[in-house]
ZAKOLTOR-556396 format. One record per residue (C-alpha): y, x, z; residue in three letters. Coordinates in steps of 0.25 Angstrom, whole numbers, always signed. Each point is the difference from the previous one (the first is absolute). Layout:
<node v="Y" u="X" w="Z" r="ALA"/>
...
***
This chain:
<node v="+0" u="+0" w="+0" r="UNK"/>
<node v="+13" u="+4" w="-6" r="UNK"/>
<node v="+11" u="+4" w="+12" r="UNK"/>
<node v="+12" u="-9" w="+1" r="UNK"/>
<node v="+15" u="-1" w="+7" r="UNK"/>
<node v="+2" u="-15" w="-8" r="UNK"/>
<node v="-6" u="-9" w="-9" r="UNK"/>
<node v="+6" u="+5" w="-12" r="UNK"/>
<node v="-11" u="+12" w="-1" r="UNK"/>
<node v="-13" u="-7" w="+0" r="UNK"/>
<node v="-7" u="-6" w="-11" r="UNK"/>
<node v="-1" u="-13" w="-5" r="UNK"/>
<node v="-1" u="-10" w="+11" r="UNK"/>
<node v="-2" u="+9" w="+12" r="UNK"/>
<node v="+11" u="+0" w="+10" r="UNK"/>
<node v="+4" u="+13" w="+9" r="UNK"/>
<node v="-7" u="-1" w="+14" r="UNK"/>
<node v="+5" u="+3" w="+12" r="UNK"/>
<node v="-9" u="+10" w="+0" r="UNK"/>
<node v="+8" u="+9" w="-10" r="UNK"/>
<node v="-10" u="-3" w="-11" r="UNK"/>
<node v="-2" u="-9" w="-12" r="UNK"/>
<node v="-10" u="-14" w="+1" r="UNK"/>
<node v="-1" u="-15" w="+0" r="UNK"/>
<node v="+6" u="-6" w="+10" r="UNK"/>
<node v="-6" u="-6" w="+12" r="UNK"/>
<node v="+9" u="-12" w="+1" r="UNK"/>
<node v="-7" u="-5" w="-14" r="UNK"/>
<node v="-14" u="+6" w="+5" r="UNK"/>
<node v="-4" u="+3" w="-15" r="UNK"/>
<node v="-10" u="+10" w="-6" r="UNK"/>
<node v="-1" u="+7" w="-13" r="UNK"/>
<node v="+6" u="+11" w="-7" r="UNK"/>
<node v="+11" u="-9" w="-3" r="UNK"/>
<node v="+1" u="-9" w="+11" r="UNK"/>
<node v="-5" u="-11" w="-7" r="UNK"/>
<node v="-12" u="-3" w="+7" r="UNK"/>
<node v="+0" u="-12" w="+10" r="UNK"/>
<node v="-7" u="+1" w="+13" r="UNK"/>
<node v="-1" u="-12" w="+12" r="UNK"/>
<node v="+11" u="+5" w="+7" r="UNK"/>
<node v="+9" u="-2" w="-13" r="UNK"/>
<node v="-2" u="-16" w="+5" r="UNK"/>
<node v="+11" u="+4" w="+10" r="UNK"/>
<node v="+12" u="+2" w="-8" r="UNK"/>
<node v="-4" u="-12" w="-10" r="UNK"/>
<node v="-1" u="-9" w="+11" r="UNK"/>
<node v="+13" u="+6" w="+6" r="UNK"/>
<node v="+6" u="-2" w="-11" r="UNK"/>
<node v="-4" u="-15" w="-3" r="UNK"/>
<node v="+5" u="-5" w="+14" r="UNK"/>
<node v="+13" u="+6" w="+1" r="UNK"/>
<node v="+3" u="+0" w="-15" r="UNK"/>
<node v="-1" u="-16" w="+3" r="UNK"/>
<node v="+9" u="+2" w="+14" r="UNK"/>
<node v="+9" u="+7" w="-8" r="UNK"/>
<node v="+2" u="-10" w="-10" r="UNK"/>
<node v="+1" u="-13" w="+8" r="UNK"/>
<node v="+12" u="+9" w="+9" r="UNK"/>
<node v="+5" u="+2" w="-14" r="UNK"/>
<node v="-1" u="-15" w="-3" r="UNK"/>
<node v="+8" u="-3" w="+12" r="UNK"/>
<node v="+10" u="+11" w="+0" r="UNK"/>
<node v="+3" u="-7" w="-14" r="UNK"/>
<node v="+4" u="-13" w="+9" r="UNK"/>
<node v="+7" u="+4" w="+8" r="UNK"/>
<node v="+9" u="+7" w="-9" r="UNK"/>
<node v="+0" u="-13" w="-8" r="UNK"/>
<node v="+7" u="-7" w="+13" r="UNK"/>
<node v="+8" u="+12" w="+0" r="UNK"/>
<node v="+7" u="-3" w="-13" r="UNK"/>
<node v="-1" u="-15" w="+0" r="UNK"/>
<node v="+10" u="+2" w="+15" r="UNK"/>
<node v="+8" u="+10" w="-7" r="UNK"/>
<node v="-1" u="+10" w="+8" r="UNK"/>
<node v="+5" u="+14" w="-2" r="UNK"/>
<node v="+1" u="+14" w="+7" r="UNK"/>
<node v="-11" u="+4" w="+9" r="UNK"/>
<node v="-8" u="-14" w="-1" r="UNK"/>
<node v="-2" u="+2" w="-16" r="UNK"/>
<node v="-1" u="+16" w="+1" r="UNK"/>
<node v="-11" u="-3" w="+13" r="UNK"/>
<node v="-9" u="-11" w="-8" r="UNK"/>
<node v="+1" u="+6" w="-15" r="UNK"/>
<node v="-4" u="+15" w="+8" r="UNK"/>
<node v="-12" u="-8" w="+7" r="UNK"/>
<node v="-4" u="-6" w="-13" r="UNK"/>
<node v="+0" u="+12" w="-7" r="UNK"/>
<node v="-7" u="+7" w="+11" r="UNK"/>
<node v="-11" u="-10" w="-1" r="UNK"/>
<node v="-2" u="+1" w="-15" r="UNK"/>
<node v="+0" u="+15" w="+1" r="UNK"/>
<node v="-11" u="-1" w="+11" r="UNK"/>
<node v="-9" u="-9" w="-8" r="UNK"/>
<node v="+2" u="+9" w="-12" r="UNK"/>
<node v="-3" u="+11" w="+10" r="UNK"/>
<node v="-13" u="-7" w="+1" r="UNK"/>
<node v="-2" u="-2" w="-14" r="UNK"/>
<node v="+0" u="+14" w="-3" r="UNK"/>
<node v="-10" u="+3" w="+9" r="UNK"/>
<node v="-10" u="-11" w="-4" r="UNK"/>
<node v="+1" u="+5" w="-14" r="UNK"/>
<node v="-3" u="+14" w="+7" r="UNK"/>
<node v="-11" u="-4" w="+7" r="UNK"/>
<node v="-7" u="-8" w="-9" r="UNK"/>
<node v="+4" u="+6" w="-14" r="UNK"/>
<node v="-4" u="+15" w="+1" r="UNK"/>
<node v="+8" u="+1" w="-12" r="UNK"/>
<node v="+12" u="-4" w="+5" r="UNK"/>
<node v="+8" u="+11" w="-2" r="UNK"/>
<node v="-4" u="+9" w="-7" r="UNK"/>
<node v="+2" u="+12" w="+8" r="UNK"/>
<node v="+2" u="+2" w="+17" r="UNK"/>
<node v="+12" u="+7" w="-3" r="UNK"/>
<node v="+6" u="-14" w="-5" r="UNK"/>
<node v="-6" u="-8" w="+11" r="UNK"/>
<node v="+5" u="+9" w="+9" r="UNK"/>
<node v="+15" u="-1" w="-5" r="UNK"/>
<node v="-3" u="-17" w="-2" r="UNK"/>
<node v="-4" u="-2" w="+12" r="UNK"/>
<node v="+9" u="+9" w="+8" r="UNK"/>
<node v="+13" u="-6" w="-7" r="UNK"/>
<node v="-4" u="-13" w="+2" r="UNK"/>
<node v="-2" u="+3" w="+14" r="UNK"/>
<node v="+12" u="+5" w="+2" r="UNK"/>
<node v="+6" u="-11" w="-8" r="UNK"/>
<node v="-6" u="-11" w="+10" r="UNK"/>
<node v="+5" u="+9" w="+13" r="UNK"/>
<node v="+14" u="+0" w="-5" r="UNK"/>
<node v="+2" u="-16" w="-3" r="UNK"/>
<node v="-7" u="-3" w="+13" r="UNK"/>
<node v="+9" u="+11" w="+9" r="UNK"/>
<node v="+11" u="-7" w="-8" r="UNK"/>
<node v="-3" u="-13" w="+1" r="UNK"/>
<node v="-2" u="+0" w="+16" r="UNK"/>
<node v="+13" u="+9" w="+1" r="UNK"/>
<node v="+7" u="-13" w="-10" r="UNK"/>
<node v="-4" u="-8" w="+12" r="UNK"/>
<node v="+6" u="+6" w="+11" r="UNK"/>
<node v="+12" u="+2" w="-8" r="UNK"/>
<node v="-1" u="-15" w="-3" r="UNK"/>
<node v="+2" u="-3" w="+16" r="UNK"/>
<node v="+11" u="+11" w="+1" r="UNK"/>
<node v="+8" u="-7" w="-11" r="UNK"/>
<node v="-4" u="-14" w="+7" r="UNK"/>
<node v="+5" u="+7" w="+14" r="UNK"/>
<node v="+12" u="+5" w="-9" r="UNK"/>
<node v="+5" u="-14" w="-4" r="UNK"/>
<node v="-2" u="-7" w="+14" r="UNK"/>
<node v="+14" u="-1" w="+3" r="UNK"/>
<node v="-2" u="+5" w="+13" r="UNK"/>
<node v="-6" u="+13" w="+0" r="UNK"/>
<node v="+13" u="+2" w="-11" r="UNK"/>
<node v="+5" u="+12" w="+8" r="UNK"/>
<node v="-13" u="+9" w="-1" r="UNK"/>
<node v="-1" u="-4" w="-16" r="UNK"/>
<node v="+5" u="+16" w="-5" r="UNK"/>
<node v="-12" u="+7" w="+9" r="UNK"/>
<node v="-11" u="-11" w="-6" r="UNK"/>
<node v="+7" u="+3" w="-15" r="UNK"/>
<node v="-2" u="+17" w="+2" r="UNK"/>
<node v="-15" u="-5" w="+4" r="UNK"/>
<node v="-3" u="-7" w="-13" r="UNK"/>
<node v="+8" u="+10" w="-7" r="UNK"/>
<node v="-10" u="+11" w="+7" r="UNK"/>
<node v="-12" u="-8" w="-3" r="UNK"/>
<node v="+1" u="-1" w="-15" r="UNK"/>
<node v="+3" u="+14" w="-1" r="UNK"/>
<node v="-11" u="+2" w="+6" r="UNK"/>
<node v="-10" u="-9" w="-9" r="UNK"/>
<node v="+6" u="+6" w="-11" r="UNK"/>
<node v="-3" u="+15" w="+7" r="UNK"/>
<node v="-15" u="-6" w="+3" r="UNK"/>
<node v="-1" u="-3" w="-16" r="UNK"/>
<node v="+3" u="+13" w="-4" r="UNK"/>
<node v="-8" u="+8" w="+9" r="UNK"/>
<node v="-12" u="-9" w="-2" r="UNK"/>
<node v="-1" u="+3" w="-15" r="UNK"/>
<node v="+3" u="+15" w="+1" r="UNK"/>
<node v="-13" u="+1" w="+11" r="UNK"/>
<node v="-6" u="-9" w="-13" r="UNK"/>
<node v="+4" u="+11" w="-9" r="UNK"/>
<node v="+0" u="+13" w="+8" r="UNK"/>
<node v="-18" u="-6" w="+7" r="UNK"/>
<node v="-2" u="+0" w="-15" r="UNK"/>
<node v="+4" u="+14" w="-7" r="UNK"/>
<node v="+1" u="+7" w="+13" r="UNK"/>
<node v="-9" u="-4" w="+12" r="UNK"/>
<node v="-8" u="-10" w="+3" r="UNK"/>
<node v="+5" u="+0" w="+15" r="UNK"/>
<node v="+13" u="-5" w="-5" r="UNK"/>
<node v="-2" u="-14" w="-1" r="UNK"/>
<node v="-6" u="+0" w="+14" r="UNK"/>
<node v="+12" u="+8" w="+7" r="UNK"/>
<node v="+8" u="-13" w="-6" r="UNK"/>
<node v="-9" u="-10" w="+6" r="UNK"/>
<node v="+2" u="+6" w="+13" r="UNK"/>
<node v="+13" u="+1" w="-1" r="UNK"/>
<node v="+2" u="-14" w="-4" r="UNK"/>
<node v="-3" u="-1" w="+17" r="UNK"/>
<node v="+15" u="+3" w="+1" r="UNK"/>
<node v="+3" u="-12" w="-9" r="UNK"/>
<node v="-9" u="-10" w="+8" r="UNK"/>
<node v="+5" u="+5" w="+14" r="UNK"/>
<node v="+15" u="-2" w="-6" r="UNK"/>
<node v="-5" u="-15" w="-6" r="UNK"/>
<node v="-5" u="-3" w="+14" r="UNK"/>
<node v="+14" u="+3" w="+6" r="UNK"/>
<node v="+7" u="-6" w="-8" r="UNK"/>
<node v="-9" u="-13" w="+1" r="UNK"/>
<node v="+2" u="+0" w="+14" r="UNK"/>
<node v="+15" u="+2" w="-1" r="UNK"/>
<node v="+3" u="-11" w="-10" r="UNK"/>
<node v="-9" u="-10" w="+5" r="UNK"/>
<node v="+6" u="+3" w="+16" r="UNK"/>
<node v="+13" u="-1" w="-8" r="UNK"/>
<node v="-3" u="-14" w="-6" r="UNK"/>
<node v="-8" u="-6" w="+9" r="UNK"/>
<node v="+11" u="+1" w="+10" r="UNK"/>
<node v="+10" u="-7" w="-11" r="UNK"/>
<node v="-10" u="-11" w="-2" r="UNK"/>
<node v="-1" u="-1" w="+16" r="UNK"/>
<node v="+17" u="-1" w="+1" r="UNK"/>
<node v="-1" u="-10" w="-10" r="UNK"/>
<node v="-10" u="-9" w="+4" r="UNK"/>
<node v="+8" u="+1" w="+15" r="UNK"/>
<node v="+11" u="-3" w="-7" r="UNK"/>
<node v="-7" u="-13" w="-6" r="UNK"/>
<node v="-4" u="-6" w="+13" r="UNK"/>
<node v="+13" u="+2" w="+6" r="UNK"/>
<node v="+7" u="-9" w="-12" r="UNK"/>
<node v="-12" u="-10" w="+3" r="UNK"/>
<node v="+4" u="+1" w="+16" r="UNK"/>
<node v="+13" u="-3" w="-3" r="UNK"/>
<node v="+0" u="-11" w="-10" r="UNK"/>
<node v="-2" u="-15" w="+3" r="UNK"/>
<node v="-5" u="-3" w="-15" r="UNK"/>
<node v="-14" u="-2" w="+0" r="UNK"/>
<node v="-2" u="+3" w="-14" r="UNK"/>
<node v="+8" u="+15" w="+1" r="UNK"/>
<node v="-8" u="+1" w="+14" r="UNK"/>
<node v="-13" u="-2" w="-8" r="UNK"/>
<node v="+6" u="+12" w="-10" r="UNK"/>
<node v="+2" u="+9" w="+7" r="UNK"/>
<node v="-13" u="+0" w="+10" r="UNK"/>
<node v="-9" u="+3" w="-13" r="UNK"/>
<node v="+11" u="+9" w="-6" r="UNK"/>
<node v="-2" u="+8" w="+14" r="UNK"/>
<node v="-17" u="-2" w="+0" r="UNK"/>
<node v="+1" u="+5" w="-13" r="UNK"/>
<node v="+9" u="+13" w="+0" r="UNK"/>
<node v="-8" u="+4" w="+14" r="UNK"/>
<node v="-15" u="-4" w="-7" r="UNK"/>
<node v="+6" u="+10" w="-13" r="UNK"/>
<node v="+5" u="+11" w="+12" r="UNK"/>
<node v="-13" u="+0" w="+3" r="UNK"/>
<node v="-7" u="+0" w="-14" r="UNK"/>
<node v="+9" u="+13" w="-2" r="UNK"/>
<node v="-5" u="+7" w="+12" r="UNK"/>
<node v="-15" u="-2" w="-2" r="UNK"/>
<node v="+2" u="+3" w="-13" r="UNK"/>
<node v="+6" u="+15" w="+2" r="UNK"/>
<node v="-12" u="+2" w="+9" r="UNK"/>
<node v="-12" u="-3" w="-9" r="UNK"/>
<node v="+8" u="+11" w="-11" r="UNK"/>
<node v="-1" u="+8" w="+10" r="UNK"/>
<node v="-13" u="-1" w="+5" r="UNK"/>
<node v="-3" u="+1" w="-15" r="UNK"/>
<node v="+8" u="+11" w="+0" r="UNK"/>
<node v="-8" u="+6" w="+8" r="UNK"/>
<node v="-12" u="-5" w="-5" r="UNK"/>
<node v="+4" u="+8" w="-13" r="UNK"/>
<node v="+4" u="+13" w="+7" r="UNK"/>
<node v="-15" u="+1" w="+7" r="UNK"/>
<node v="-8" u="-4" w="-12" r="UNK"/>
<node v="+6" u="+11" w="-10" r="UNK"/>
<node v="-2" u="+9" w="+11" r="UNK"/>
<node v="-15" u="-5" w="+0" r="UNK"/>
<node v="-1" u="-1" w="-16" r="UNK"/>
<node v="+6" u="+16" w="-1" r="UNK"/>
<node v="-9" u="+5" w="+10" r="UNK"/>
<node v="-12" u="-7" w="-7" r="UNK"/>
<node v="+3" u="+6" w="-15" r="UNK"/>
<node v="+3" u="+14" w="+9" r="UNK"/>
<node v="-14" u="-1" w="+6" r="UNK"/>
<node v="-6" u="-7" w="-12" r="UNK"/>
<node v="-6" u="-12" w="+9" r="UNK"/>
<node v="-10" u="-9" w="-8" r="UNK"/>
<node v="+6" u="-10" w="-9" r="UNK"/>
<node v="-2" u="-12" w="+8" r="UNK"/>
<node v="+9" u="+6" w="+12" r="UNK"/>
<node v="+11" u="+5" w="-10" r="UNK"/>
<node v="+0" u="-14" w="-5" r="UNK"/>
<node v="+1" u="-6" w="+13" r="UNK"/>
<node v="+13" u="+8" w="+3" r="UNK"/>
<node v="+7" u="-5" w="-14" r="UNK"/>
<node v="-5" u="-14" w="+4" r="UNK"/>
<node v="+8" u="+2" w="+12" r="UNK"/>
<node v="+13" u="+7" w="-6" r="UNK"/>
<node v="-1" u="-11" w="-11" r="UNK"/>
<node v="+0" u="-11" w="+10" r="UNK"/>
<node v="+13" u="+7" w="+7" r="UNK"/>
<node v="+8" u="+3" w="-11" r="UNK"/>
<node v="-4" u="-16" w="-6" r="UNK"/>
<node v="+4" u="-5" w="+16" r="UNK"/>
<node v="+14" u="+7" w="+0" r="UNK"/>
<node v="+4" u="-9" w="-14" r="UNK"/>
<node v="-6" u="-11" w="+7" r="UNK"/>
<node v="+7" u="+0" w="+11" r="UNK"/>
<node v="+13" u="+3" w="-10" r="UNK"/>
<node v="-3" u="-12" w="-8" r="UNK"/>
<node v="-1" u="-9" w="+11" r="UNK"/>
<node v="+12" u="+3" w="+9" r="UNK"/>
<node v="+8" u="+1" w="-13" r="UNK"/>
<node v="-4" u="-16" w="-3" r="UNK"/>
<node v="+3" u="-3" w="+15" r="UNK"/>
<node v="+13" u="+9" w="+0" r="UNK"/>
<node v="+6" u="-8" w="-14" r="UNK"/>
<node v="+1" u="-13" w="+9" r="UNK"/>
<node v="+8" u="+8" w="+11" r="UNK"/>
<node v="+13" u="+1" w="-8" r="UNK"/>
<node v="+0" u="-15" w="-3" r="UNK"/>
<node v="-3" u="-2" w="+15" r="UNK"/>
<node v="+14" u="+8" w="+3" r="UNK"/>
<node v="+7" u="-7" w="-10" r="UNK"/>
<node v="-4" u="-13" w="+6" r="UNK"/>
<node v="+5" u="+6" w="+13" r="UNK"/>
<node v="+13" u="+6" w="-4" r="UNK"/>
<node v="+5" u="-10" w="-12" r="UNK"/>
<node v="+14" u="+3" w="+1" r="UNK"/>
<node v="-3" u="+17" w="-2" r="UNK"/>
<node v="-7" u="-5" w="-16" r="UNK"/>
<node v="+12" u="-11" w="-2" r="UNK"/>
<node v="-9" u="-10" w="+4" r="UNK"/>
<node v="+12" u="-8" w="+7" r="UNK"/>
<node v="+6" u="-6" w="-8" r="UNK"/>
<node v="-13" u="-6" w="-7" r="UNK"/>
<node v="-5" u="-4" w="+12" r="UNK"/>
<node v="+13" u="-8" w="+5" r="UNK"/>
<node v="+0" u="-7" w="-13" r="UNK"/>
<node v="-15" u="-4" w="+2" r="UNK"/>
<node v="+5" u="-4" w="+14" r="UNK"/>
<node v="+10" u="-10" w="-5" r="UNK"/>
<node v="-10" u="-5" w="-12" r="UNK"/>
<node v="-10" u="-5" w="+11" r="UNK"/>
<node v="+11" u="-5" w="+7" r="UNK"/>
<node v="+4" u="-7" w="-11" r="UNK"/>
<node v="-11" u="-5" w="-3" r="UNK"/>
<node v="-5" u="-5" w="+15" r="UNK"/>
<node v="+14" u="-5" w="+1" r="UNK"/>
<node v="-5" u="-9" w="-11" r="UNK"/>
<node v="-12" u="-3" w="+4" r="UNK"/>
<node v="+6" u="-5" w="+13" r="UNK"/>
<node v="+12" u="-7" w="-6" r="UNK"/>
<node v="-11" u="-7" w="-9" r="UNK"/>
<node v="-11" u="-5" w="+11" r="UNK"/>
<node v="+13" u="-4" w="+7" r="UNK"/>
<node v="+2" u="-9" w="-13" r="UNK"/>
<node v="-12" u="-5" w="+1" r="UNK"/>
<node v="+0" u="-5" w="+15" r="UNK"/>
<node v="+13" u="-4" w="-1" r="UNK"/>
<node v="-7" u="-8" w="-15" r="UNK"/>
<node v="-11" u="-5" w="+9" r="UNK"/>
<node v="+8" u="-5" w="+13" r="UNK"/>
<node v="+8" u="-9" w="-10" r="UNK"/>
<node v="-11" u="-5" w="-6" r="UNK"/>
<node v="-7" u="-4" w="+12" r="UNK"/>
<node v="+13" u="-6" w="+6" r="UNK"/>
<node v="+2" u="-9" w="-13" r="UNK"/>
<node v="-15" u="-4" w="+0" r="UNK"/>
<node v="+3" u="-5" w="+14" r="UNK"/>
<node v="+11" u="-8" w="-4" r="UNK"/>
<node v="-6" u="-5" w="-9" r="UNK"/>
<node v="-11" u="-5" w="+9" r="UNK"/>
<node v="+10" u="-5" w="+9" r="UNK"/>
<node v="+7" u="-8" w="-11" r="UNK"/>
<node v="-16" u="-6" w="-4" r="UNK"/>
<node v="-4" u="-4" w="+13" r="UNK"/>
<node v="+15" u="-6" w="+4" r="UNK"/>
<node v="-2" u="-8" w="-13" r="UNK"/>
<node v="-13" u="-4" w="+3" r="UNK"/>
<node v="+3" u="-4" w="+15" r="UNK"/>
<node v="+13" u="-9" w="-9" r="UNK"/>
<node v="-11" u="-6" w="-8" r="UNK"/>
<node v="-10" u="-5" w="+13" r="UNK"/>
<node v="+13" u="-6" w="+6" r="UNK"/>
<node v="+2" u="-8" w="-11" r="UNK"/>
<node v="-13" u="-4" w="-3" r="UNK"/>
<node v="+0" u="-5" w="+15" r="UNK"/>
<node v="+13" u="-8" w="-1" r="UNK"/>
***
């Protein structure tokens, strides 16, 4: 066997080991000259392949939803930027998987490793970058939320360096990924993995600024929905009182909702982190195929859990603008508009009530003239019997 620092020196469709030296790979378990020889534990990577390929696309199907609801509410900055990213980030995962079915099934397919290799790697590293952008684009969305809350006006220029900082950086996490992409290829193997690990910066930093944003927030939609019950204590309207009581349960329910939703990305976070440590030290060791595919199941499951969780609190989080609207009508010119909605059901209850007074006043008169009548009758009828009597 041919010695090897990368992919690029061996033949046909051997990969460089971790070994230093040129042969087919045991994540794919094949045999042959070639690497075009199935055994039993190929089943692995097909079946792999087969479920997640299916996760990947039904994420996919309702990441394509939601930014549906996105454009049909016509909403802009971090919303559309957050639900376009975490579509895209679920297409490039099922293409992702695509790839490796045609991999693992096809032993054709590609021609050569050192095509594979660059492929696979440059999808990969496609697939991180929407997914470290699209969970950054959501705790960018609750800074620009927190931004426009009229009272948290004065700490708006800190919150603004922050999201000016964070797309720096995803810009920054772009660039480098595709240089390790280039430099594991034609350089060193060993490239690609100082990236993965270094991708741990970028995790850690998301988790920090999940936990900020969502800290942040929910103490916006706790001031609010305080702010909700107090108009309901102090009003003797039964219909504003009913208002704002499910305006406050909902605002504190979303609080909540936001919360729990930064913890399971960062449990999933650190799902992530644990599991490419796991699947690096099994290629490193060159652990039997079903283990390694076990750790991939694992980092797949993450990495598909942190766009979940994106996608769900970005549908919860498109109803928490029109919540504040609701709240605050007069700061979106909702005055006005609401005075003259005001004084059209008045309007119109004022003559609902001028016409049932109509009505009574319609039926009173005509009981009283039926009654005289009667009166007349039975006077006329007593006339009659006087006469008859006489």
């Amino acid at each position: 066997m041919a010695a090897c620092v990368s992919t690029s020196q061996c033949n046909g469709r051997q990969t460089c080991k971790p070994e230093g030296v040129c042969g087919c790979s045991v994540t794919y378990a094949r045999q042959g000259e070639n690497c075009e020889i199935f055994t039993n534990q190929s089943l692995w990577s097909a079946v792999a392949c087969i479920v997640f390929g299916l996760t990947s696309f039904l994420l996919a199907c309702w990441a394509l939803d939601t930014v549906r609801l996105v454009v049909f509410r016509r909403k802009k900055g971090f919303e559309f930027s957050t639900s376009l990213l975490s579509f895209l980030t679920a297409l490039a995962g099922l293409v992702v998987w695509i790839n490796n079915a045609l991999h693992s099934m096809y032993p054709v397919y590609p021609s050569d490793s050192a095509t594979w290799t660059t492929l696979h790697q440059t999808l990969l590293a496609v697939y991180a970058t929407l997914l470290v952008s699209s969970a950054y684009n959501l705790s960018l969305m609750w800074v620009e939320f927190v931004i426009a809350s009229k009272r948290l006006w004065p700490v708006g220029s800190n919150l603004r360096h922050t999201a000016k900082f964070l797309i720096c950086y995803m810009i920054g996490f772009a660039v480098v990924a595709l240089t390790a992409v280039i430099l594991s290829i034609l350089v060193n193997r060993r490239f690609f993995t100082a990236w993965i690990l270094s991708t741990y910066a970028s995790t850690i930093l998301l988790m920090i600024m999940l936990t900020v944003g969502s800290v942040k927030l929910g103490k916006v939609l706790e001031r609010e929905a305080t702010r909700a019950a107090d108009v309901a204590r102090h009003t003797t309207t039964n219909l504003t009182i009913t208002k704002q009581l499910r305006l406050c349960e909902r605002l504190r329910a979303r609080a909540e909702n936001i919360l729990q939703t930064s913890r399971r990305i960062r449990a999933a976070c650190i799902c992530y982190m644990l599991s490419t440590l796991a699947k690096i030290i099994c290629e490193q060791w060159s652990a039997p195929t079903g283990v390694q595919w076990l750790a991939v199941a694992c980092l797949s499951l993450s990495l598909e859990a942190i766009n979940l969780f994106n996608i769900n609190c970005l549908r919860t989080s498109m109803q928490i603008d029109a919540w504040h609207r609701e709240a605050h009508p007069s700061k979106y010119g909702q005055s006005q508009n609401a005075g003259s909605e005001q004084a059209q059901d008045g309007s119109v209850n004022g003559a609902r009530l001028a016409k049932d007074h109509l009505i009574d006043l319609n039926n009173q008169t005509g009981r009283a003239n039926n009654a005289s009548v009667a009166d007349a009758g039975a006077a006329a009828t007593e006339r009659n019997h006087a006469s008859l009597d006489d």
